[in-house]
C-alpha positions in Angstrom: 142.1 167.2 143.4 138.7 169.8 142.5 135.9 169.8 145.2 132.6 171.5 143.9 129.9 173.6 145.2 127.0 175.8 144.6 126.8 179.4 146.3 124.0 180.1 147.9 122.9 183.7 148.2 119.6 185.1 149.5 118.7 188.5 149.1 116.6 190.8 151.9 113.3 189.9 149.3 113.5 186.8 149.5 115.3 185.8 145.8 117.8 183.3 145.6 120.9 183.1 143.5 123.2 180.1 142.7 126.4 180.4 141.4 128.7 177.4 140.5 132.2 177.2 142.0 135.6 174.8 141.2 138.1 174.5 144.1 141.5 173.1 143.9 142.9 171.8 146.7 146.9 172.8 147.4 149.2 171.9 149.7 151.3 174.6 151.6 153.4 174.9 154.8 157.3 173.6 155.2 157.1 172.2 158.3 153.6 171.3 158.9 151.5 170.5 155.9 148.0 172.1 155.4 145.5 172.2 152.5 143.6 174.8 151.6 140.7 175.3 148.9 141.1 178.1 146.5 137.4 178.5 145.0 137.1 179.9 141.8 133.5 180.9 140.0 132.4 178.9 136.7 131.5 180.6 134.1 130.0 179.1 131.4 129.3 180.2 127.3 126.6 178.8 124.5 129.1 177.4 122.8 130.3 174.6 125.3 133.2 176.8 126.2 134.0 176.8 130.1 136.5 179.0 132.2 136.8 179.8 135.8 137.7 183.3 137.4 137.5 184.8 141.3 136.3 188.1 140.5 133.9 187.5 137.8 130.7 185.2 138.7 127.7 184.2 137.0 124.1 183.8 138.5 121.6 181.3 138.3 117.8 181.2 139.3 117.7 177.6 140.0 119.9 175.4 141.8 119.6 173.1 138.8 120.6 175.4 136.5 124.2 175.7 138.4 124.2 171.9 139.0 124.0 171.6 134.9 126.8 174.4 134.8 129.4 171.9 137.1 128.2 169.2 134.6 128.8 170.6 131.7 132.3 172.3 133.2 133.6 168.6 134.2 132.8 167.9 131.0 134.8 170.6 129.3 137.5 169.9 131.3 137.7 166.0 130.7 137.5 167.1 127.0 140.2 169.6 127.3 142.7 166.5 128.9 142.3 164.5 126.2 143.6 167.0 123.8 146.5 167.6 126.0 150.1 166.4 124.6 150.8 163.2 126.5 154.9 162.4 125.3 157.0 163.8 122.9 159.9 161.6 121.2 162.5 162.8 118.8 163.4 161.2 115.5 167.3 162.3 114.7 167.9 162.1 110.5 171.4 161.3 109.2 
């Protein structure tokens, strides 16, 4: 399951910057199950190319402008699962 979210972060002068953030949700624990989030940045390109990363973020000015970055990730992603192999059968020749 992915949960999203915009960062908020407000500088000392007052600015505002907005970054756009996937989390997938795992399970964990042996015993006693717990979820946790793992929040990743996304990053997008001009091209309509999408990735995610923790380390590297990207900023926005407007809150918009993130919103439109989710948008256009989800739809990168739904994209991406349609290309994805769904069976693979075998013919055998004699």
């Amino acid at each position: 399951m992915k949960r999203y979210r915009v960062k908020i972060e407000e500088q000392n002068d007052g600015k505002k910057w907005y970054t756009p953030q996937v989390g997938n949700v795992i399970m964990f624990g042996k015993w006693q199950l717990n979820l946790r989030t793992n929040w990743e940045n996304i990053l997008t390109y001009d091209v309509g190319q999408c990735e995610t990363a923790r380390m590297i973020r990207q900023l926005y000015k407007t809150e918009q402008e993130a919103l439109d970055a989710i948008d256009q990730y989800k739809k990168f992603i739904t994209e991406e699962e349609l290309k994805e192999t769904k069976s693979v059968t075998y013919k055998e020749i004699k």
